[in-house]
MDAnalysis code that builds the backbone (N, CA, C; Angstrom):
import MDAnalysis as mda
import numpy as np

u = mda.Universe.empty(708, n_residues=236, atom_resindex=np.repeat(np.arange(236), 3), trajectory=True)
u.add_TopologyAttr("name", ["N", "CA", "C"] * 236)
u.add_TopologyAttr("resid", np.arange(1, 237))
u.add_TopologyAttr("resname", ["UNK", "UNK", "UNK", "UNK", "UNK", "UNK", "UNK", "UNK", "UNK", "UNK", "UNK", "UNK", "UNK", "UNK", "UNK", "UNK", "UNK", "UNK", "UNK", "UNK", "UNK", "UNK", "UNK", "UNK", "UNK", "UNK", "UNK", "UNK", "UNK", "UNK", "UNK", "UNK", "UNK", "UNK", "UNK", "UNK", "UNK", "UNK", "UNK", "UNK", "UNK", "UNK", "UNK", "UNK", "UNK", "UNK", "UNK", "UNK", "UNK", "UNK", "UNK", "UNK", "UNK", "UNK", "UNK", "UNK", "UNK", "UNK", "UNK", "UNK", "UNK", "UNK", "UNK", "UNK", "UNK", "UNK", "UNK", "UNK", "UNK", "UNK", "UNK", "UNK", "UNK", "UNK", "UNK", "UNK", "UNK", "UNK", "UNK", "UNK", "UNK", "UNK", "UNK", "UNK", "UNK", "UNK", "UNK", "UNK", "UNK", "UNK", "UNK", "UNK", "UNK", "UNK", "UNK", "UNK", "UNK", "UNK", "UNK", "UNK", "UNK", "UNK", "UNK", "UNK", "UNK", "UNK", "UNK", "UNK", "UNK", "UNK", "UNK", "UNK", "UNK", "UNK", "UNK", "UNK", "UNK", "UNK", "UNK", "UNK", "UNK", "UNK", "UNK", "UNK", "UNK", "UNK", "UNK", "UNK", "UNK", "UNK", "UNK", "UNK", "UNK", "UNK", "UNK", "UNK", "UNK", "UNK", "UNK", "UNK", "UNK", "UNK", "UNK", "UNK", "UNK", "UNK", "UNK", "UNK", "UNK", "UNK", "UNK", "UNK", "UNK", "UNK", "UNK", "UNK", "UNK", "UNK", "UNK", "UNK", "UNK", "UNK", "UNK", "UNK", "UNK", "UNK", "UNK", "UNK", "UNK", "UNK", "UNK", "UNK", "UNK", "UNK", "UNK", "UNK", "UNK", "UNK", "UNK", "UNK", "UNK", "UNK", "UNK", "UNK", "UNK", "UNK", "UNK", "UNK", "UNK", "UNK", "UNK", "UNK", "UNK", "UNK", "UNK", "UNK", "UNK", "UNK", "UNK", "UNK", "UNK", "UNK", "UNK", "UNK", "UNK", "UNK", "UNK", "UNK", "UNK", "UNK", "UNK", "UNK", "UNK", "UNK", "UNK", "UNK", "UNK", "UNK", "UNK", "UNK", "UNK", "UNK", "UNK", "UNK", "UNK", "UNK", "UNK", "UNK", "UNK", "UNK", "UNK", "UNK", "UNK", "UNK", "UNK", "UNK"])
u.atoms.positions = np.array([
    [96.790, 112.055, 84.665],
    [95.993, 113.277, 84.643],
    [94.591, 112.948, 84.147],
    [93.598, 113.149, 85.437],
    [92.202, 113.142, 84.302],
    [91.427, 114.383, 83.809],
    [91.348, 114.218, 82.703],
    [90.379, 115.242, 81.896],
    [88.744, 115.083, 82.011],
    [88.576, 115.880, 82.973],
    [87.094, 115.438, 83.443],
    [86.126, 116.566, 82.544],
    [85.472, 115.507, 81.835],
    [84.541, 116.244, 80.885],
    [82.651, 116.248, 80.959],
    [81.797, 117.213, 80.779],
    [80.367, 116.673, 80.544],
    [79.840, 117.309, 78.956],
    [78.434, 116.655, 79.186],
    [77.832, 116.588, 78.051],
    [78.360, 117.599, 76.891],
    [78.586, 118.903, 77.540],
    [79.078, 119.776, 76.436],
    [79.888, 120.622, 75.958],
    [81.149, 119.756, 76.365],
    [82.237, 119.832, 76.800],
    [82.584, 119.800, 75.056],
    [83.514, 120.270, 74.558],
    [83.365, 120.454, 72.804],
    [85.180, 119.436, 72.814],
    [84.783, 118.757, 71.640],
    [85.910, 117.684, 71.111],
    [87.362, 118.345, 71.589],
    [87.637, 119.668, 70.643],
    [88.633, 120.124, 70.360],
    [88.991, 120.792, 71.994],
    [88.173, 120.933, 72.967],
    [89.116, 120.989, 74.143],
    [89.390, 120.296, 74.631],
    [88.660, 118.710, 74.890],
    [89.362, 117.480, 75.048],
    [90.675, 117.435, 74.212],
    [90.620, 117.279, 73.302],
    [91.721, 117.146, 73.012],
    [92.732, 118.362, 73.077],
    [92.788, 119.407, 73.059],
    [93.848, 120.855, 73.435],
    [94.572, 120.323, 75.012],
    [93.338, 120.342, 75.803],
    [93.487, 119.396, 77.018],
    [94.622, 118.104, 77.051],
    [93.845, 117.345, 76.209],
    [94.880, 115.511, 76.584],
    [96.460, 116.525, 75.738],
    [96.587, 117.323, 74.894],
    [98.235, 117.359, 74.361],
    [98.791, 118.116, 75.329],
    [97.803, 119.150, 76.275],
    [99.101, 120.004, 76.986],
    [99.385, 118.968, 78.145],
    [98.302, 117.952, 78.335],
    [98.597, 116.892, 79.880],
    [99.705, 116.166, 78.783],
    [100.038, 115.897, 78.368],
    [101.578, 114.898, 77.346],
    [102.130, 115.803, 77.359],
    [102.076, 117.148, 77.067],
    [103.461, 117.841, 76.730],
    [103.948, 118.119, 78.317],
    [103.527, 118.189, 79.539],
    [103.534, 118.210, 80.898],
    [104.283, 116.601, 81.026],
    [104.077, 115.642, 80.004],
    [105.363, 114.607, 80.617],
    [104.021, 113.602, 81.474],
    [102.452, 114.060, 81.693],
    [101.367, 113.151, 82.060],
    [100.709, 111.873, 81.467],
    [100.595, 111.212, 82.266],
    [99.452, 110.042, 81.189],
    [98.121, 110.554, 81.464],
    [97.679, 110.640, 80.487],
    [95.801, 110.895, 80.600],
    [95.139, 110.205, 80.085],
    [93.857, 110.165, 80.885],
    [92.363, 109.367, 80.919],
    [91.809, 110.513, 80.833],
    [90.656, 110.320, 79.710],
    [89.387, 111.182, 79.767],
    [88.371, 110.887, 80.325],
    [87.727, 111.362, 81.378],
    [86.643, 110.842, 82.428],
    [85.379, 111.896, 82.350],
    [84.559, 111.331, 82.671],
    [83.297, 111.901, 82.831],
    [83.177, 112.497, 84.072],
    [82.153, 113.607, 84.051],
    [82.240, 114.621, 85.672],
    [81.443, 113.403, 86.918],
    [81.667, 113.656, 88.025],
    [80.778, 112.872, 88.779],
    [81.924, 112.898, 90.409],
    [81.337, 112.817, 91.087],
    [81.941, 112.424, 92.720],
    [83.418, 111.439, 92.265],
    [84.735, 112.806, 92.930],
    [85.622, 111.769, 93.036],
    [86.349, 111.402, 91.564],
    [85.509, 111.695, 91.040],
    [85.783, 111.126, 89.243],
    [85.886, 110.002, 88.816],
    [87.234, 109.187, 88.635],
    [87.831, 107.935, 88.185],
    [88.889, 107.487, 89.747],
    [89.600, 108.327, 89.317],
    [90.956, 107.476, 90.601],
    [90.366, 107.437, 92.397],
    [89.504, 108.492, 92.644],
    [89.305, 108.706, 93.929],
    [88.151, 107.760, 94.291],
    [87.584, 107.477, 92.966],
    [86.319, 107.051, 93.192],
    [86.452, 105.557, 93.506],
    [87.789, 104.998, 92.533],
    [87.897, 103.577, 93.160],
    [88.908, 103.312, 93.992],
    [89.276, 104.544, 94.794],
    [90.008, 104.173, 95.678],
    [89.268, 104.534, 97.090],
    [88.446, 105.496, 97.156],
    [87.227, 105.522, 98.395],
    [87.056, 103.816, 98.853],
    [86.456, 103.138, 98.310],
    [86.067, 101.903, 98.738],
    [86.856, 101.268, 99.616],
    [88.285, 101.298, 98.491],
    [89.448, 100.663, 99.063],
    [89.787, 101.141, 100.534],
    [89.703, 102.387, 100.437],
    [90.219, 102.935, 101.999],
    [88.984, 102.647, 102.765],
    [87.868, 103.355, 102.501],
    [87.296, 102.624, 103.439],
    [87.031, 101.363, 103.970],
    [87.149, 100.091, 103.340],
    [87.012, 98.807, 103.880],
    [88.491, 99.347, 104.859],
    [89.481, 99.537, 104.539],
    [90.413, 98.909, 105.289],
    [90.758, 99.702, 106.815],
    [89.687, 100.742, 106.431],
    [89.110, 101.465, 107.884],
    [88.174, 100.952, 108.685],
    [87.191, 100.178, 108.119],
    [86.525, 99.479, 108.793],
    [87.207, 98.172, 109.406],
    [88.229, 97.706, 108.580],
    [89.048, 96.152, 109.304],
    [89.814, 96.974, 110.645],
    [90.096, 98.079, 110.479],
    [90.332, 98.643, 111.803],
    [89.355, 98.559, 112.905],
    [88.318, 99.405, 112.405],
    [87.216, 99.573, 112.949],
    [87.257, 97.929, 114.023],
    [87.269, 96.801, 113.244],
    [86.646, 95.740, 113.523],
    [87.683, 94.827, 114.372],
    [89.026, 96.067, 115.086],
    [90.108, 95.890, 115.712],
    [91.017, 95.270, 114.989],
    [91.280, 95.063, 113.704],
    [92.887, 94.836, 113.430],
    [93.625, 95.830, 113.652],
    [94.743, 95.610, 113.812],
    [95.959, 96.639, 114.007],
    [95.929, 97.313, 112.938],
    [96.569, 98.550, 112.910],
    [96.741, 99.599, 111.170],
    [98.364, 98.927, 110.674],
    [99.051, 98.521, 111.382],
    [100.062, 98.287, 110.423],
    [99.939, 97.081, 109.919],
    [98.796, 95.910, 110.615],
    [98.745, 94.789, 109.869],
    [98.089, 95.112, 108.626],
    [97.123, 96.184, 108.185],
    [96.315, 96.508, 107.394],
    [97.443, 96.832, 106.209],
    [98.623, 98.096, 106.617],
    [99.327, 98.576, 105.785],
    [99.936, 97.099, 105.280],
    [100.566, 96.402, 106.395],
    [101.318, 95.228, 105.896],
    [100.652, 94.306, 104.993],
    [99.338, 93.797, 104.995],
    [98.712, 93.344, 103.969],
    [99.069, 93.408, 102.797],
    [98.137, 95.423, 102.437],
    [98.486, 95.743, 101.042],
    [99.463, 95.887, 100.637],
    [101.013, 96.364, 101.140],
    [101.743, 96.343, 100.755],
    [102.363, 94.533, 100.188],
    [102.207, 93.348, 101.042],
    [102.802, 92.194, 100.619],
    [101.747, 91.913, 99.426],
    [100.650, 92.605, 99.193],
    [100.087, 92.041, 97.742],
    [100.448, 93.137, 96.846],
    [101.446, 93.754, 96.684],
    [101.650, 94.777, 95.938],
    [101.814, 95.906, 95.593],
    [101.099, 96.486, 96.532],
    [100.745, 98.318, 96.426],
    [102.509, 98.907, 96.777],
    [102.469, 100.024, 96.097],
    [103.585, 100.713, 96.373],
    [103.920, 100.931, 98.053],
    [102.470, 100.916, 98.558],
    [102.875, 102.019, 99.682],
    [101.106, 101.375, 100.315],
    [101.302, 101.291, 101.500],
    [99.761, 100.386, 102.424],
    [98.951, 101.654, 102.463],
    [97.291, 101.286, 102.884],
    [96.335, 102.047, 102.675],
    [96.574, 103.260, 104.109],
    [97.141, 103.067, 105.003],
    [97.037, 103.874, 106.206],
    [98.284, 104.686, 106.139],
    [99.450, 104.103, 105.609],
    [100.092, 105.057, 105.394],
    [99.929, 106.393, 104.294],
    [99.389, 105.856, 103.220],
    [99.009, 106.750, 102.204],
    [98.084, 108.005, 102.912],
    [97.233, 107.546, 103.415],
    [96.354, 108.784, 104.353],
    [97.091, 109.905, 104.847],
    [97.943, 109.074, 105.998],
    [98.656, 109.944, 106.731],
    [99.974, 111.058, 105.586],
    [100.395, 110.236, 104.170],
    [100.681, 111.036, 103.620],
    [100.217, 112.167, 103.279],
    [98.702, 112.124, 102.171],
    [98.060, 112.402, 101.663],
    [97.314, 114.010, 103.023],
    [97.121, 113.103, 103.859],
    [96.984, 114.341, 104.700],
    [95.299, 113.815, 105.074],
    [95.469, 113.917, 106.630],
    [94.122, 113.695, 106.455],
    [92.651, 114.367, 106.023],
    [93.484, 115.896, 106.527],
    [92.337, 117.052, 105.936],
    [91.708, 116.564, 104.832],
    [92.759, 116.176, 103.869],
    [92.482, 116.297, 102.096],
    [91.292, 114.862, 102.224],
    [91.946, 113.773, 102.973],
    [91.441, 112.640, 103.389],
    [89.865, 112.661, 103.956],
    [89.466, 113.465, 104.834],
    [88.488, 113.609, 104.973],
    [87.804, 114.468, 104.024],
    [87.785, 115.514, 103.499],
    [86.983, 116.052, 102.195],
    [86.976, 115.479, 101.130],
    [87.564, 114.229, 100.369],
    [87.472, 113.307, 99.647],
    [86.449, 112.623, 100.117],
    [86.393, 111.878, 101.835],
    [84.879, 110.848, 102.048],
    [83.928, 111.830, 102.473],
    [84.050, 113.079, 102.323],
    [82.603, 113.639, 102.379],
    [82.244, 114.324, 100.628],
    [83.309, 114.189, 99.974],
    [82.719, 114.770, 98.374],
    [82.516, 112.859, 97.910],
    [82.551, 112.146, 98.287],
    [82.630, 110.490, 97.798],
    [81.476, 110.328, 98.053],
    [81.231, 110.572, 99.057],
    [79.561, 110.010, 100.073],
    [78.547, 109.708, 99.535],
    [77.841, 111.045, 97.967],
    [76.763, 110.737, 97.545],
    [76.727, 109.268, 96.900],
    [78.163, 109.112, 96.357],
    [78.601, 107.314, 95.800],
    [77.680, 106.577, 96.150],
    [77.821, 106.473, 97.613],
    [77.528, 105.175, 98.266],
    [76.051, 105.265, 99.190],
    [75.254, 106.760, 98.870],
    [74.283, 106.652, 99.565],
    [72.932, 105.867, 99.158],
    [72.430, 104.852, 100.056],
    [71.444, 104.351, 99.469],
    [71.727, 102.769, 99.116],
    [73.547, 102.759, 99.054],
    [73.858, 101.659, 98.604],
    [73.534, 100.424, 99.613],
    [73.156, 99.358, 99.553],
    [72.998, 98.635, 100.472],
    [74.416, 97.702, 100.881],
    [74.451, 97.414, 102.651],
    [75.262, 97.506, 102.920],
    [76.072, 97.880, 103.311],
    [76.312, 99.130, 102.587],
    [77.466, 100.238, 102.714],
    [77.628, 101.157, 103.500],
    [78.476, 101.596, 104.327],
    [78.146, 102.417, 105.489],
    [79.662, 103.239, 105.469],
    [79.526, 104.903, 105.468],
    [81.110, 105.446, 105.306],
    [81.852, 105.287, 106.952],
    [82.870, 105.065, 106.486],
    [83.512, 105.129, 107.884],
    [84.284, 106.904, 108.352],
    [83.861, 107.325, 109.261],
    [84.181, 108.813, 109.556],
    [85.295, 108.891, 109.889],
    [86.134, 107.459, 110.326],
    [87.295, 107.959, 111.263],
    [87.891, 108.734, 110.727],
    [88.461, 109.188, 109.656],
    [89.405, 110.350, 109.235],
    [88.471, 112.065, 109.094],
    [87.379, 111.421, 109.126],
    [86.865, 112.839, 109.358],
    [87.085, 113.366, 110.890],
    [86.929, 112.435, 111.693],
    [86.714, 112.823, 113.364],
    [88.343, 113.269, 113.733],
    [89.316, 112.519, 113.003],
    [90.560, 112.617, 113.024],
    [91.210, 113.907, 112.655],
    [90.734, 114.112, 111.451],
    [90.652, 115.502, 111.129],
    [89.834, 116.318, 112.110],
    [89.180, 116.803, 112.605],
    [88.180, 117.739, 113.274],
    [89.044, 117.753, 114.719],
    [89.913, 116.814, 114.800],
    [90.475, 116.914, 116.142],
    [92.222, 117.089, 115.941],
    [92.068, 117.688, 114.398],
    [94.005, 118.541, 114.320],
    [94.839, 117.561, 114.327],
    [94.406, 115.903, 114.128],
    [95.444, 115.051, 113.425],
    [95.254, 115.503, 111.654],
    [96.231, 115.582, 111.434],
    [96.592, 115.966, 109.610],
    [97.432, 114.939, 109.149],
    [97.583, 113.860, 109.867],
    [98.536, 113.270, 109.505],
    [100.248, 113.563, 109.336],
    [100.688, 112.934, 107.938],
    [102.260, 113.228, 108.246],
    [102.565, 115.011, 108.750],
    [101.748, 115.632, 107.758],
    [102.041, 117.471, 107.299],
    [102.166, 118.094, 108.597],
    [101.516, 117.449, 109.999],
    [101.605, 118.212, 111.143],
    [101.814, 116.945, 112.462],
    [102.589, 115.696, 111.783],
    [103.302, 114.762, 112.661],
    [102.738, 113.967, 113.710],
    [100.672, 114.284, 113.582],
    [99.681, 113.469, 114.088],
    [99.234, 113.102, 113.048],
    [99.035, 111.855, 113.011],
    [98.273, 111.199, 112.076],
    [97.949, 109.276, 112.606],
    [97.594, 108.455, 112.532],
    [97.729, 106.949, 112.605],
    [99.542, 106.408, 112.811],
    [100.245, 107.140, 112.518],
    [101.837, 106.612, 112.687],
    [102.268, 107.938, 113.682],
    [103.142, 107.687, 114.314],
    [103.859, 107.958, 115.523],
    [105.189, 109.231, 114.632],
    [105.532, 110.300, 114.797],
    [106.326, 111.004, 113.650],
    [107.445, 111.981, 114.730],
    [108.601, 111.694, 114.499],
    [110.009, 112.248, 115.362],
    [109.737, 114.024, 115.159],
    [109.591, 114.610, 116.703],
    [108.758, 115.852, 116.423],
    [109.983, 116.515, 115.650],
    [111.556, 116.874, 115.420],
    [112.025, 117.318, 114.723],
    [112.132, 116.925, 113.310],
    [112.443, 115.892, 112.831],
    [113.017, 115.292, 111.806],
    [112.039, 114.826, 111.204],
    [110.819, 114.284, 111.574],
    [109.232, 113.998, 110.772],
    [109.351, 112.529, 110.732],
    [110.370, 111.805, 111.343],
    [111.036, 110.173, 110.949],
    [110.076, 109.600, 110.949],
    [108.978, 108.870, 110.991],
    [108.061, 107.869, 111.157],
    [108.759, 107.088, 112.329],
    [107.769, 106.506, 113.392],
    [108.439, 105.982, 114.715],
    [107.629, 104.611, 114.765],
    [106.652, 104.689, 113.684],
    [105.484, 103.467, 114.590],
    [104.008, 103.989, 114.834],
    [103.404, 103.201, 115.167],
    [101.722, 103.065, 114.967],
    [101.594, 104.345, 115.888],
    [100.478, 105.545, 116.241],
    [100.392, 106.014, 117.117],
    [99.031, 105.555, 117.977],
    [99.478, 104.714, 118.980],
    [98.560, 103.804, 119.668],
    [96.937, 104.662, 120.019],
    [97.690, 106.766, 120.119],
    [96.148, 107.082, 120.160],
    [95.194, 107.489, 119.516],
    [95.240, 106.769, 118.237],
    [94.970, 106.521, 116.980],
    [93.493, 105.699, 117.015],
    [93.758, 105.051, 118.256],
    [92.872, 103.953, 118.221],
    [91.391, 104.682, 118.496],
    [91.587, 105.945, 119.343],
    [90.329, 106.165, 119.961],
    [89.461, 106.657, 119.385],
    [89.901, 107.234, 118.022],
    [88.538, 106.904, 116.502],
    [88.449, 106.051, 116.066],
    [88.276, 104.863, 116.801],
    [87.637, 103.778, 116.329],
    [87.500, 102.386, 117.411],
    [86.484, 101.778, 116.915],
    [85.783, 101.209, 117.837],
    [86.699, 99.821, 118.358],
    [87.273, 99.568, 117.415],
    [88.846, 98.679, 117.488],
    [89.560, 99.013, 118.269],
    [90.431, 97.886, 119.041],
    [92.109, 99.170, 119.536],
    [93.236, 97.661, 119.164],
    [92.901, 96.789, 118.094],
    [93.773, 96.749, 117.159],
    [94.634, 95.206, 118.242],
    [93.315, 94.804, 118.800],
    [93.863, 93.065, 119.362],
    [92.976, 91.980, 118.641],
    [92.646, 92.360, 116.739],
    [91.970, 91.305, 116.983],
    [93.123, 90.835, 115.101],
    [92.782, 89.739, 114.326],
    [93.713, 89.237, 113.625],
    [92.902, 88.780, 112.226],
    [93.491, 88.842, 111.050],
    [92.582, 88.192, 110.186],
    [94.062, 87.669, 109.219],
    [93.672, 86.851, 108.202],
    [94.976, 86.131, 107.467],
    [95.179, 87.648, 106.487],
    [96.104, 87.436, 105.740],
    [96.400, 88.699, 104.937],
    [95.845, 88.321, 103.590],
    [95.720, 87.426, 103.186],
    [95.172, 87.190, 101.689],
    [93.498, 87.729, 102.142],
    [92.873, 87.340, 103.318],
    [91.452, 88.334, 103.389],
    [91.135, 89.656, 103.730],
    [92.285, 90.089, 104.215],
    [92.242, 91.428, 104.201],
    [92.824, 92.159, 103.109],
    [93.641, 91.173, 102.173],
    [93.904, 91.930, 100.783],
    [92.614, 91.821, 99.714],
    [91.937, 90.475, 100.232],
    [90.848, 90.390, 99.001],
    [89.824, 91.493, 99.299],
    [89.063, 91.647, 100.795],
    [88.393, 92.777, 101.193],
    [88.820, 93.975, 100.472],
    [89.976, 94.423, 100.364],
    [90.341, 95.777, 99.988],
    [89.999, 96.172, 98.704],
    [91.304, 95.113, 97.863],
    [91.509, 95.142, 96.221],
    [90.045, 94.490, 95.354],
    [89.232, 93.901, 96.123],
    [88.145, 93.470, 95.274],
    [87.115, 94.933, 95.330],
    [86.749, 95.033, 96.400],
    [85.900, 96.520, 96.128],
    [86.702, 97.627, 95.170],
    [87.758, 97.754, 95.097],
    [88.233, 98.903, 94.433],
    [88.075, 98.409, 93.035],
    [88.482, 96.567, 92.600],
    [87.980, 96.533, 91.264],
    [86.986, 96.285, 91.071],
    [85.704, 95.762, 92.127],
    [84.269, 96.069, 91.446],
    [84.323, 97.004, 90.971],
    [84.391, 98.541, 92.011],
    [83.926, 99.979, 91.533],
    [84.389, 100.386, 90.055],
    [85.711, 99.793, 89.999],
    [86.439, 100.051, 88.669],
    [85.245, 99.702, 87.793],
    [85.079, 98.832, 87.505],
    [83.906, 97.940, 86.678],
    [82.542, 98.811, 86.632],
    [82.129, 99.464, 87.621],
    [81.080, 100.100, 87.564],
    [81.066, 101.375, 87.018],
    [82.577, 102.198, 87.588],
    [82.819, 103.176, 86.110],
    [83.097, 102.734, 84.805],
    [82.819, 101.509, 84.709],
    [83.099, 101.497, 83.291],
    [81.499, 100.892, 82.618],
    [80.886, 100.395, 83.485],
    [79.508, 100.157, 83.375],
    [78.938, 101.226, 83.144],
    [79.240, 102.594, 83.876],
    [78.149, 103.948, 83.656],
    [78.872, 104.922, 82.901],
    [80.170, 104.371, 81.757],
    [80.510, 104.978, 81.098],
    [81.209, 106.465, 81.982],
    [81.776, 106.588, 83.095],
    [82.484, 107.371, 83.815],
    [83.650, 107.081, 83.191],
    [84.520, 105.914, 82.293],
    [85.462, 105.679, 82.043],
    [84.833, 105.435, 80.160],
    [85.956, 105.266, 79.446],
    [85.480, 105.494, 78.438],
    [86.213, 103.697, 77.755],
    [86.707, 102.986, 78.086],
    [87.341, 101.575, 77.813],
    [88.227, 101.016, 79.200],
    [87.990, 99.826, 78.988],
    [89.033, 99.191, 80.458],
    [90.586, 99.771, 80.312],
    [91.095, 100.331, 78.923],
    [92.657, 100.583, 78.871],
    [92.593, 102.256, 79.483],
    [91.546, 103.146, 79.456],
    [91.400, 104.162, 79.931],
    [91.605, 104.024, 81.876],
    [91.065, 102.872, 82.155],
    [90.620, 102.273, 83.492],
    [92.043, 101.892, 84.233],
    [92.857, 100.795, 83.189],
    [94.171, 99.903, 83.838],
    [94.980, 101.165, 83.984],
    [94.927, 102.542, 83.243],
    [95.982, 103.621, 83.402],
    [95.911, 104.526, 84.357],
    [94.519, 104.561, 84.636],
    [94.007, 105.494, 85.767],
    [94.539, 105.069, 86.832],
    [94.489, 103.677, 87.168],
    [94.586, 103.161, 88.087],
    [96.281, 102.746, 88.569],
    [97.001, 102.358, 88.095],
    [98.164, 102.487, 87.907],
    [98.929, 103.201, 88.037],
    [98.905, 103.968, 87.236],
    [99.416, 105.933, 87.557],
    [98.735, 106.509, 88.476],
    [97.166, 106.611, 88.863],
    [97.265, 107.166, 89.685],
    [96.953, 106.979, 91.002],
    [96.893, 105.714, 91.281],
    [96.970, 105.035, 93.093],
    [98.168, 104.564, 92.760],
    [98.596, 103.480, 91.972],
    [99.623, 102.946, 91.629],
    [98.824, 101.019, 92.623],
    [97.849, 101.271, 91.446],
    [97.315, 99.820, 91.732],
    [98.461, 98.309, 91.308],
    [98.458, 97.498, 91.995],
    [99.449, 96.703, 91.624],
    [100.069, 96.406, 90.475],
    [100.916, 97.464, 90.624],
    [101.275, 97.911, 88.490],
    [101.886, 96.641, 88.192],
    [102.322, 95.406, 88.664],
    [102.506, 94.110, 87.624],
    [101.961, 93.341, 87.397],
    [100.214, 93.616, 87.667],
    [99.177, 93.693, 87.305],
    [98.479, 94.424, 85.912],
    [98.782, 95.172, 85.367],
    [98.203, 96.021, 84.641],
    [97.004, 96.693, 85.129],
    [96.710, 96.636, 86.014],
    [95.366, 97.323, 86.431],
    [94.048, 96.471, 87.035],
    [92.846, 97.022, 87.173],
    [91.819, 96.167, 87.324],
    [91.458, 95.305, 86.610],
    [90.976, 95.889, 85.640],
    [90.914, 95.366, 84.216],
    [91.123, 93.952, 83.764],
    [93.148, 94.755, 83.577],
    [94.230, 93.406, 83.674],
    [93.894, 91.803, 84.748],
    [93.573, 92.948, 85.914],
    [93.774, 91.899, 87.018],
    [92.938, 90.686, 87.248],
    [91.231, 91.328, 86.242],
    [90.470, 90.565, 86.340],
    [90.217, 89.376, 85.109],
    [91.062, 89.994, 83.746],
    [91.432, 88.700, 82.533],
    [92.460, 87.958, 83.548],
    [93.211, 88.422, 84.257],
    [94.026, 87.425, 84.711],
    [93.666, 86.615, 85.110],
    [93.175, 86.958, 86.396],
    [92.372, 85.805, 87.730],
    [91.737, 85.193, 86.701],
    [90.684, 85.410, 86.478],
    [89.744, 84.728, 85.286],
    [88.114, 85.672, 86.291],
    [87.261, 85.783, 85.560],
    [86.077, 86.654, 86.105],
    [85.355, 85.785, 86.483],
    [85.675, 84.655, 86.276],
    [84.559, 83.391, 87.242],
    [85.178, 83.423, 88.434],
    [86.337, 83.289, 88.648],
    [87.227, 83.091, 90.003],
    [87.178, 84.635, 90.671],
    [87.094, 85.685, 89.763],
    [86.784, 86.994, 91.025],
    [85.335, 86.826, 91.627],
    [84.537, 86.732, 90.699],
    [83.400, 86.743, 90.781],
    [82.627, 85.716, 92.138],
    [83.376, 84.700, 91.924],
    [83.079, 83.980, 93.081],
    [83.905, 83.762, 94.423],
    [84.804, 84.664, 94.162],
    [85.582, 84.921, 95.925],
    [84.631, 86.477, 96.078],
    [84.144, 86.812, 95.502],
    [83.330, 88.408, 96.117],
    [82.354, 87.638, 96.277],
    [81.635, 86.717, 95.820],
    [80.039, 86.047, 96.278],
    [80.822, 85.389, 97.412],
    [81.622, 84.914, 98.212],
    [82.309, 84.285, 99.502],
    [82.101, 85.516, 100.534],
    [83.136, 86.816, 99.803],
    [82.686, 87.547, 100.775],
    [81.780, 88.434, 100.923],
    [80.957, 88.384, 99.838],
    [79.535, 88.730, 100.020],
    [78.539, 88.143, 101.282],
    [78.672, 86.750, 101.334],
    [77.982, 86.042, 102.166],
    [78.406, 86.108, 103.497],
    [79.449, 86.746, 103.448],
    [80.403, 86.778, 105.389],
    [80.193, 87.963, 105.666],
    [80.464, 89.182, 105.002],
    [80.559, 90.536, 105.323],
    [79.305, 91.109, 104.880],
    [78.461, 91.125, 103.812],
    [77.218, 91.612, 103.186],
    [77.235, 92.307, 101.986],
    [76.391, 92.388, 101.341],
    [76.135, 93.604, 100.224],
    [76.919, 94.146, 99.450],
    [77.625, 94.448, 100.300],
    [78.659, 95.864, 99.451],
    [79.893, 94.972, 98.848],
    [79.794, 93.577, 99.322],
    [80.305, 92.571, 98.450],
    [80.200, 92.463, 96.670],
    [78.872, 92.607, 96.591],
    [78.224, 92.224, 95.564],
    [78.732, 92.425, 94.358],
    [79.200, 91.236, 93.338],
    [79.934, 91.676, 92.163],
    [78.982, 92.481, 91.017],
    [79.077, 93.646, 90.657],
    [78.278, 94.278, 89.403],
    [78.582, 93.424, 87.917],
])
């Protein structure tokens, strides 16, 4: 649960706030107001790169298959189609101011166009996966999926680079809410993230992920793919 607070926001409702999110059985982070907040904000990135590896013709289930073999509960394309794309697209248009200006960075619309054309994903059985019109079963990719986007999903990349593409932008951004004080400590950060994407929880988080690796070794596979892909590489 985040407790999204500004300047004059008074102690004692933060905290009235964080006991009724515990007595609700929640974990809470106290976050600062801003686009997206904490969880959406570092997970925008994430989805979008892995809309653009579409974009750039990989298949969507190699994409899902990726994140899922590095960890994630559940792959980035399926989550959409959970999540719904409606909700999916008004998230990358309340995200947008994020990244405007940013160099590099460019939003990818497909779930907006997707949306505007009455795919909703799972909730109405169009979405990127194929869905059994009675029973809702999931069947498989829905091949006409492809025609928001400039891809149609014949081209291939290894899975450790399409996992580093993904999971490294989502933990730069992490890093940058914690740079502009949107987050209030990295243990505020590893919980957000965990609980609420369900970032590779045997990981501990971004945070975690980045004492792990070691921050010379993240730092210099994002300057790798800084130099192949551009900009929006760039470690903060």
């Amino acid at each position: 649960l985040e407790i999204v607070t500004h300047e004059k926001t008074a102690p004692e409702v933060i905290a009235a706030c964080y006991d009724f999110g515990l007595k609700q059985g929640k974990t809470c982070i106290v976050v600062k107001d801003g686009p997206g907040f904490y969880v959406n904000r570092i997970l925008a990135p994430y989805l979008n790169e892995c809309l653009s590896m579409i974009d750039e013709g990989l298949p969507i289930e190699l994409v899902d298959k990726a994140l899922i073999k590095k960890g994630f509960p559940v792959g980035p394309i399926t989550l959409l189609d959970q999540v719904g794309l409606d909700i999916a697209a008004h998230v990358t248009e309340s995200t947008r101011p994020l990244v405007a200006g940013r160099e590099g960075f460019t939003v990818n619309d497909s779930v907006v166009k997707m949306a505007e054309a009455g795919r909703l994903g799972r909730k109405n059985r169009k979405g990127f996966y194929a869905y059994h019109p009675k029973t809702g079963k999931r069947q498989g990719v829905d091949k006409t999926a492809y025609q928001f986007f400039a891809g149609n999903g014949d081209r291939s990349l290894p899975l450790e680079e399409i996992q580093d593409r993904a999971l490294l932008l989502m933990v730069n951004e992490a890093v940058m809410c914690l740079q502009e004080g949107l987050i209030a400590n990295e243990t505020d950060g590893n919980l957000g993230a965990v609980f609420g994407i369900g970032f590779l929880p045997f990981t501990g988080g971004p945070f975690r992920y980045i004492e792990t690796m070691g921050k010379e070794k993240v730092v210099a596979r994002m300057q790798e793919l800084e130099e192949k892909y551009g900009p929006r590489f760039h470690p903060v």
